[in-house]
LUMMI-454793 format. One line per 10 residues: number of its first residue (from 1); their letters; for each residue x, z, y of N, C-alpha, C, O. Coordinates in steps of 0.1 Angstrom, whole numbers, padded with zeros to 4 digits. Atoms other than C-alpha are relative to their C-alpha. Layout:
N
NUM> a> X/Z/Y/X/Z/Y/X/Z/Y/X/Z/Y  ...
END
This chain:
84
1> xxxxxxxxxx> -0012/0008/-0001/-1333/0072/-0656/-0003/-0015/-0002/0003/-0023/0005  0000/0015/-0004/-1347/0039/-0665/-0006/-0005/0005/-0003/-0017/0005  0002/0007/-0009/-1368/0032/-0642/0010/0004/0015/0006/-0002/0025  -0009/0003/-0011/-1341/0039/-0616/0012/-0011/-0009/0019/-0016/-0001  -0010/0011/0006/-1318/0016/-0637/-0012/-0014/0003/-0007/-0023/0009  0004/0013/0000/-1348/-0012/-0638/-0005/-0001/0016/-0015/-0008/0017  0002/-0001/-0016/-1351/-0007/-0596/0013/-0008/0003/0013/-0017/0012  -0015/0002/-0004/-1312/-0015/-0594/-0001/-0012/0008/-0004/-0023/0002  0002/0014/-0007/-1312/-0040/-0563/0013/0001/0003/0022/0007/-0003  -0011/0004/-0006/-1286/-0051/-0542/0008/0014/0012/0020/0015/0015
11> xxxxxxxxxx> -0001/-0011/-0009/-1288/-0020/-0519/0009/0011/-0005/0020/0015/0001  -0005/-0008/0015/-1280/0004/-0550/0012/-0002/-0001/0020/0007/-0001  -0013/0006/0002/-1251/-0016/-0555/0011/0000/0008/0023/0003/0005  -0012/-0001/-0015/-1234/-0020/-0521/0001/0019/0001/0012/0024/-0001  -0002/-0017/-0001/-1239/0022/-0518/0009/0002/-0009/0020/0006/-0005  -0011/-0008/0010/-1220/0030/-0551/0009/-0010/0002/0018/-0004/-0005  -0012/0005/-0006/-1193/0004/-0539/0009/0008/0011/0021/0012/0012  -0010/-0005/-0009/-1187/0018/-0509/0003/0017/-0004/0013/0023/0000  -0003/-0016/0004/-1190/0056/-0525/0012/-0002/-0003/0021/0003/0003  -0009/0002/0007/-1167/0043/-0550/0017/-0002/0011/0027/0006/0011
21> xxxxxxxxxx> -0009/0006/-0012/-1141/0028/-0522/0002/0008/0011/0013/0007/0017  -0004/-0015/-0007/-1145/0060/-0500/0011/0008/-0008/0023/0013/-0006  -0004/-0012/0009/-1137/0081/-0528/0017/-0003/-0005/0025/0006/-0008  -0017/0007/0003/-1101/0059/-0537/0004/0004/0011/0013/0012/0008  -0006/0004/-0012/-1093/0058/-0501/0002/0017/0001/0014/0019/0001  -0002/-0011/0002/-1097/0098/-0501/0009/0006/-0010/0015/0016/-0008  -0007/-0012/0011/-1081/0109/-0533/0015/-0008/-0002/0024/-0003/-0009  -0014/0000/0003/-1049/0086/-0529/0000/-0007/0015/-0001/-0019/0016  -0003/0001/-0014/-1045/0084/-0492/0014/0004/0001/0017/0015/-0001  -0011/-0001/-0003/-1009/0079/-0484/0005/-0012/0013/0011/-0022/0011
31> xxxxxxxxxx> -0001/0010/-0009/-1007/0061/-0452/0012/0010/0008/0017/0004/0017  -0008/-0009/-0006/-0983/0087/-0439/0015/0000/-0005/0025/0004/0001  -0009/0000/0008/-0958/0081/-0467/0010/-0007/0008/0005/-0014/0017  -0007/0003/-0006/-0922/0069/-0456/0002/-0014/-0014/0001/-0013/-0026  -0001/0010/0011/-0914/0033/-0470/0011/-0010/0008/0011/-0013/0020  -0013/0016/-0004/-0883/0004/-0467/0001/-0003/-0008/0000/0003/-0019  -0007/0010/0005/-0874/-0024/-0477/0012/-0008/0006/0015/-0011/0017  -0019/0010/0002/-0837/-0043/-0481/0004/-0010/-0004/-0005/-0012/-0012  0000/0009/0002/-0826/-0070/-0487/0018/-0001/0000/0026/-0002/0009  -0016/0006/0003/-0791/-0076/-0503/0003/-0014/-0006/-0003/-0021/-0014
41> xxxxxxxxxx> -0009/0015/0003/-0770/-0107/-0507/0011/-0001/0004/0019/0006/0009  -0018/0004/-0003/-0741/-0124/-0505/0003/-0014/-0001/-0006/-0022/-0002  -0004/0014/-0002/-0724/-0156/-0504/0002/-0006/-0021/0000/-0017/-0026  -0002/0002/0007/-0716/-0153/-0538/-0008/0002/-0011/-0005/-0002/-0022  0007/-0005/0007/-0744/-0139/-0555/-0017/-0007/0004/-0021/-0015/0012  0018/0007/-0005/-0786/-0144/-0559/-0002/0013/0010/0006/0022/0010  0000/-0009/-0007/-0802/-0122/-0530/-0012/0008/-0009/-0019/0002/-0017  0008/-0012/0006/-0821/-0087/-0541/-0006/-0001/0012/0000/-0005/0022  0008/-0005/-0008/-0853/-0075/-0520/-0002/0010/-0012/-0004/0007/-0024  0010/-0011/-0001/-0863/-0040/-0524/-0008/0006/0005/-0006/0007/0017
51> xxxxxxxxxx> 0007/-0010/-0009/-0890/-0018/-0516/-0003/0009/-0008/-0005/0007/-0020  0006/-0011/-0001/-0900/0013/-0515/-0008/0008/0002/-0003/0012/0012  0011/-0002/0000/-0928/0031/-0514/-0007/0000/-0007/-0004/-0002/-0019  0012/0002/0012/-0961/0030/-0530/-0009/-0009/0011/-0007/-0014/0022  0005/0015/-0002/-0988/0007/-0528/-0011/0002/0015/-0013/0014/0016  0008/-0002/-0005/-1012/0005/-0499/-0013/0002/-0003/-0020/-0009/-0003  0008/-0002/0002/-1041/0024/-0509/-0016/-0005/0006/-0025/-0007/-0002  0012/0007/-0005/-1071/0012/-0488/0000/-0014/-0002/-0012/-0019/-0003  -0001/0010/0005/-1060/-0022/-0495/-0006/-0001/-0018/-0013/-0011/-0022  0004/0002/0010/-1066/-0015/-0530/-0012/0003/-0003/-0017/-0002/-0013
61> xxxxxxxxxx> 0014/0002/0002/-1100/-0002/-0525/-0010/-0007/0002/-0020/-0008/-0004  0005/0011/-0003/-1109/-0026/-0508/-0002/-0010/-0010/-0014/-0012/-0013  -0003/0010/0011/-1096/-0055/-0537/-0014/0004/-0012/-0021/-0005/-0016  0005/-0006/0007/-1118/-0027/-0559/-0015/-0002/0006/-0021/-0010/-0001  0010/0006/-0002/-1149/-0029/-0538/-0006/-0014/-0004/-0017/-0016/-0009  0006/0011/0000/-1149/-0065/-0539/-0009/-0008/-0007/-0019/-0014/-0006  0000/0002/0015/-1146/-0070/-0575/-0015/0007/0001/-0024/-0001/0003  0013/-0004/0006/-1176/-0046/-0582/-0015/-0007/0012/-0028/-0005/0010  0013/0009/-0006/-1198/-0068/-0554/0001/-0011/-0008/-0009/-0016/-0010  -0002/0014/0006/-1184/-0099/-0575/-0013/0004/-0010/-0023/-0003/-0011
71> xxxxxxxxxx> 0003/-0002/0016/-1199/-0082/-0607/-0016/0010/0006/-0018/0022/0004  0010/-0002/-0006/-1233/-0075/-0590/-0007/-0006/-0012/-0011/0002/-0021  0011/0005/0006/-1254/-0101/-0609/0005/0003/-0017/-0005/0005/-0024  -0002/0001/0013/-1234/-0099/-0645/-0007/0019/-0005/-0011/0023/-0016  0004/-0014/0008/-1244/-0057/-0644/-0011/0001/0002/-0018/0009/-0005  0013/-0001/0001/-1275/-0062/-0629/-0009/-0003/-0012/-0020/0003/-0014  0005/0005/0007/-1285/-0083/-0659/0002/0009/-0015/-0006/0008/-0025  0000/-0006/0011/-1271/-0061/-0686/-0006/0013/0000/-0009/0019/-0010  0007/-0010/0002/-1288/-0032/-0676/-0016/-0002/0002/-0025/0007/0000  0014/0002/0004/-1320/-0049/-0673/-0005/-0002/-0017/-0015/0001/-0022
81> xxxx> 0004/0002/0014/-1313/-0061/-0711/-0003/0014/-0010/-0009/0016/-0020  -0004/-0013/0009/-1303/-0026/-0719/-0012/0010/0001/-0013/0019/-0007  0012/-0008/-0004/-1335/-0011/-0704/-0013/-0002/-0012/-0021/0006/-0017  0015/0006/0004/-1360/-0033/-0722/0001/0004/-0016/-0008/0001/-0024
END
């Protein structure tokens, strides 16, 4: 295990991203779900927007991927500290 932790390149990294970011996109896949939004007001009132639905999931794996490419060099370095 630690010399596959003290190997950890960039390659390593992008693979368990995209695993990671498959595996969201599969286990809350709702692109089929039905969703509206409304929009009430009035002359006399503030106006309301609603929606409905839930969130768009591959969007959020995406956001999720990103983040763990952001956080590339800060985990590369603690598992080289953590190795030694």
């Amino acid at each position: 295990m630690k010399k596959f932790l003290n190997n950890w390149n960039f390659g390593k990294h992008f693979i368990l991203c995209v695993m990671t970011s498959f595996l969201l996109v599969m286990l809350t896949d709702r692109l089929n779900e039905p969703s509206s939004m409304s929009i009430i007001g009035g002359a006399e009132g503030p106006t309301d927007i609603y929606i409905a639905g839930g969130i768009y999931s591959p969007a959020v794996s995406m956001g999720v991927m990103i983040a763990a490419l952001a956080l590339y060099v800060p985990v590369k370095s603690l598992l080289k500290r953590a190795c030694e």
